[in-house]
C-alpha positions in Angstrom: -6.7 107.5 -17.3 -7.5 108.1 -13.6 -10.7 109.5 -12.3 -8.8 112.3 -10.9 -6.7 112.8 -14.6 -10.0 113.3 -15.9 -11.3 115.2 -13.8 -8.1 117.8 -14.2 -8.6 117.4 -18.2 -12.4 118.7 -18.0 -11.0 121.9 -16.1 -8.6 122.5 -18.2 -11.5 121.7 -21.3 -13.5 124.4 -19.6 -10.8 126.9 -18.9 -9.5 127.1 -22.5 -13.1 127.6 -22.9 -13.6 130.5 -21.2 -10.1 131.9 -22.4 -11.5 130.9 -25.7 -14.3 133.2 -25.6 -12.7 136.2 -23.9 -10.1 136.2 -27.3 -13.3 135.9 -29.4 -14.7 138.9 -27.3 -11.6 141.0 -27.6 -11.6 139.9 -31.8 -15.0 141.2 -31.7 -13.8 144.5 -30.4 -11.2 145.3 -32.9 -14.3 144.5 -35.2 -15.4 147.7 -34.4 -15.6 150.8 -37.4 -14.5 152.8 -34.1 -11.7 151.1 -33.3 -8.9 153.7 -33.9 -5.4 153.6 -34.0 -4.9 154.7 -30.2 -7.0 152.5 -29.1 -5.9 149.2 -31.5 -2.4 150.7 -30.0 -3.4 150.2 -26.3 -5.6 146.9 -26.8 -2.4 144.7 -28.0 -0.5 146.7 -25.4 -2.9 145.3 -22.8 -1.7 141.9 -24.1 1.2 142.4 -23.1 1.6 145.1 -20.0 -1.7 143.5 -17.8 -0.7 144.3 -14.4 -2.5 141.6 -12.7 -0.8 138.6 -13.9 3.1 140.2 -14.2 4.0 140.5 -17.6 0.5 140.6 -19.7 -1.3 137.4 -21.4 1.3 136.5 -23.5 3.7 136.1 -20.5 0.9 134.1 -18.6 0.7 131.6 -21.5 4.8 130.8 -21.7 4.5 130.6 -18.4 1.8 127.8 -18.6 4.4 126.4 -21.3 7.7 126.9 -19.2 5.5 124.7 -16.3 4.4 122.3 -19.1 8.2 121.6 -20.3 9.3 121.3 -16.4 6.6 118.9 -16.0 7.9 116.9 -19.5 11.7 117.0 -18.0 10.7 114.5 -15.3 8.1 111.8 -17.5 9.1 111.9 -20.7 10.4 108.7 -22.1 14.8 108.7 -21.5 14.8 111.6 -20.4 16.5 113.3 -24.0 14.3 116.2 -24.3 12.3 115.7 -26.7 8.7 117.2 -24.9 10.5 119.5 -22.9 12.7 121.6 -25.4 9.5 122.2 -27.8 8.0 123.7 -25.1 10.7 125.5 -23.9 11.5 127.3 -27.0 7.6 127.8 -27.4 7.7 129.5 -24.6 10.8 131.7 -25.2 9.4 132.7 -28.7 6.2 134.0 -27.1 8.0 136.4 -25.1 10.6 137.3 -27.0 9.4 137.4 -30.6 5.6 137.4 -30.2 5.5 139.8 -27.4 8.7 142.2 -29.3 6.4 142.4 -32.0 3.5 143.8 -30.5 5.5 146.0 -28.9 6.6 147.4 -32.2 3.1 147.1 -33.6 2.0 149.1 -31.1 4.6 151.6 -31.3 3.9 152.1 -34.9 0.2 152.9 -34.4 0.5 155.3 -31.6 3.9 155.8 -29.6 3.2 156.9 -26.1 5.1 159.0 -25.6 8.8 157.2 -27.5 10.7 159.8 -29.3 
């Protein structure tokens, strides 16, 4: 491994670090007695609505996959797919089945609004 391949696997070390400790915050959180169903409602909506990266959290981590698997399509061994499609379909069931259902879990604890 390269100095510079180290260097870029401490970042990312220190990154899922931090991101780490932000999800342990948020668990802390819904922790709370006080925590009611509005507001457990609008914290996993957060997950999914942020408006600073497009699409929430969960769409920033498929993202991160979906650059992963393109990454995979040109190195992996005979090119056959066998990196790459994991990730893509990781990546698809984060924002189609992971993200669906906190939509609908949402939903049921406080509907905003949906008739």
């Amino acid at each position: 491994m390269t100095a510079a391949a180290r260097t870029r696997l401490d970042r990312v070390r220190a990154s899922v670090g931090i991101a780490s400790l932000a999800l342990q915050q948020i668990e802390d959180d819904l922790s709370g007695d006080d925590v009611d169903q509005e507001e457990l409602a609008a914290i996993l909506r957060e997950l999914i609505e942020d408006t600073d990266p497009p699409g929430g959290f969960l769409a920033s981590v498929a993202q991160l996959l979906t650059a992963a698997a393109h990454r995979a399509e040109r190195i992996e061994p005979d090119r056959d797919g066998d990196a790459s499609c994991p990730l893509h379909e990781a990546a698809a069931l984060i924002t189609d089945d992971v993200g669906q259902r906190l939509i609908w879990a949402a939903r049921a604890l406080h509907p905003q609004g949906d008739s």
